[in-house]
C-alpha positions, -999 to 999 in steps of 0.1 A, spaced: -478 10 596 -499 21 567 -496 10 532 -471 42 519 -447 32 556 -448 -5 545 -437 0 510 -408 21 522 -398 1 549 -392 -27 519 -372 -6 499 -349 2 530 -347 -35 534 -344 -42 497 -314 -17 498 -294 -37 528 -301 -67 512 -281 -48 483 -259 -33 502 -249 -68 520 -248 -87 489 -209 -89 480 -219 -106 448 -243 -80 438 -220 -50 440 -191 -72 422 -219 -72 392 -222 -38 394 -187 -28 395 -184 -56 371 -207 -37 345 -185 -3 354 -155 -15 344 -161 -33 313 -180 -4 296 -151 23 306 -134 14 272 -166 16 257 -177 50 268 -207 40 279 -217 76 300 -213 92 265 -245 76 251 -270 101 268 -284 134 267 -309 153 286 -330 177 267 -308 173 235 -276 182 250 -247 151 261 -251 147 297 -219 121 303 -234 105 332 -242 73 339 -282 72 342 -287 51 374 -265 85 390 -291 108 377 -317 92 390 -298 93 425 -293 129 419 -338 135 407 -342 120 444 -322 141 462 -331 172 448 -366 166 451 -355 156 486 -337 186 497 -351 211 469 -324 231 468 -325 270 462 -290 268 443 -270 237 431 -226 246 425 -216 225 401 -179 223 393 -168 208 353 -195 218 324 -185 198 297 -215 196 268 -236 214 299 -266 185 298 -263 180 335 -266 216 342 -298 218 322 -311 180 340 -303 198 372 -322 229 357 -351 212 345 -354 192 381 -356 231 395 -381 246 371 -406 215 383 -401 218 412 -405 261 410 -374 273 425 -335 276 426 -308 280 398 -281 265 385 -243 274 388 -215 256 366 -176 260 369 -156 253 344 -116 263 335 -128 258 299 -165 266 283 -161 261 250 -175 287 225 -198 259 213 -212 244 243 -219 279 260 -243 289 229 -263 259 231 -266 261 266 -274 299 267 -300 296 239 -316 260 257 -351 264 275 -340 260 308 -311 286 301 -333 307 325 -319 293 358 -284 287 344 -256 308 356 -220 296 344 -183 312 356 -149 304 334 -120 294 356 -107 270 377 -127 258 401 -101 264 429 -90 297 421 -95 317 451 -115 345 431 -139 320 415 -142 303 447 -151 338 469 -176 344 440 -193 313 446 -193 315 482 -207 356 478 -238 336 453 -241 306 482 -246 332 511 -278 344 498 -292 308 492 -313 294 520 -304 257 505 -275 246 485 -263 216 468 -228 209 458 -217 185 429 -180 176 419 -169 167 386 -141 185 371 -107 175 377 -104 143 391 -71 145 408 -66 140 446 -53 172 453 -79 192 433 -112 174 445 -95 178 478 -92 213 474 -126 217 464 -139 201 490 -127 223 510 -138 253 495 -170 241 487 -184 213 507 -185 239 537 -213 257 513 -234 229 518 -269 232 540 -272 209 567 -289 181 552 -286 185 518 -258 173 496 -223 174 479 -218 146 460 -184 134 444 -186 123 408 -158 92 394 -150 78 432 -151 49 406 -114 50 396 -95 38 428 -116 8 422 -109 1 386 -80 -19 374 -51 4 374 -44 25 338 -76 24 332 -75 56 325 -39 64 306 -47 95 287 -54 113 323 -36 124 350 -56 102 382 -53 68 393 -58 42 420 -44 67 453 -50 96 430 -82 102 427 -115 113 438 -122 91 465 -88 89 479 -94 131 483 -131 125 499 -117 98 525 -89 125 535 -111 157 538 -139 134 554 -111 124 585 -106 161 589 -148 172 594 -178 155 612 -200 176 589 -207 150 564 -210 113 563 -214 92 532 -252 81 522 -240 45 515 -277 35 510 -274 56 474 -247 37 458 -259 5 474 -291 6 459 -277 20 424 -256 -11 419 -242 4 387 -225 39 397 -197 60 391 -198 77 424 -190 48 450 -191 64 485 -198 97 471 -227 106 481 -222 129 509 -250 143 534 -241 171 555 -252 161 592 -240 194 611 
């Protein structure tokens, strides 16, 4: 092997080692759960606008676009929109692809700064839920003349509405790239931990991506991502389309 094949062949062992270590990914669950109360994801921004992401996931999320350099990422729950203009900024280095966000709620605020942000140029945004059958035939109309698409979920983070969206959009997805499932973090937090919102432990993200996932041998999870991570909200989320 050259020098480039034995560096990576390191970091795929480094990332087992990880992976492996049950006291390494206590830590990092660890670190999760006692900066929840804290809001620690709210401390960021991309580009000036409040991204609400945990860093080590968008640094997950820089490789695999660059990885799969997708011609259109769907991405469902806009909030402040930073993470549309992170996945926008990704795009305009790499020369392609836009950006489309889903939200039941864009508030007046948020859509002006997004709309008058540099990278506004490869942003496209639709108001509504995310599983309404009309937003979700417009999306798939957008997808169908995309060579390679890219799926992210992070709106509602119930079972039965992540489930639903998987299966409207995960099928969207290009062999080989991507649709990744924000906050598979709360069936492993402490129950109540989040009081103020409708999901749970067995009401939540995962539990949905475990149930669509028994019913498709399309995707398998890229456990190698949140091994290496450590410190993630997206446990087991990170799903590659294989077929």
């Amino acid at each position: 092997m050259n020098e480039i094949e034995n560096f990576e062949e390191e970091v795929r062992e480094n990332i087992s080692a990880l992976g492996e270590s049950a006291e390494m990914q206590s830590l990092g669950m660890d670190f999760v759960g006692k900066t929840a109360p804290l809001k620690y994801s709210y401390n960021f921004s991309w580009m000036g606008r409040p991204i609400i992401q945990f860093p080590q996931d968008m640094i997950a999320m820089q490789e695999i676009l660059w990885k799969v350099q997708p011609d259109l990422i769907i991405e469902t729950g806009i909030a402040h929109g930073g993470s549309l203009i992170y996945y926008a900024s990704l795009l305009e280095l790499i020369g392609k692809g836009r950006v489309l966000g889903i939200d039941i709620d864009i508030r007046a605020h948020n859509r002006v700064e997004i709309e008058k942000h540099p990278m506004a140029g490869r942003i496209d945004m639709i108001q509504g839920s995310a599983v309404d059958d009309g937003v979700a035939q417009e999306v798939a109309d957008r997808a169908n003349s995309a060579e390679t698409v890219l799926v992210v979920l992070d709106s509602n983070h119930t079972h039965a509405h992540v489930k639903r969206e998987l299966e409207l959009y995960a099928p969207l997805v290009s062999v080989g790239s991507y649709c990744v499932v924000f906050d598979t973090v709360v069936e492993d937090m402490p129950p109540g931990s989040f009081p103020d919102r409708p999901w749970d432990i067995g009401d939540n993200p995962k539990t949905a991506l475990h149930e669509y996932l028994k019913e498709t041998d399309s995707f398998e999870i890229d456990a190698g991502v949140h091994q290496k991570l450590l410190i993630t909200v997206a446990p087991d989320g990170y799903l590659k389309r294989v077929r």
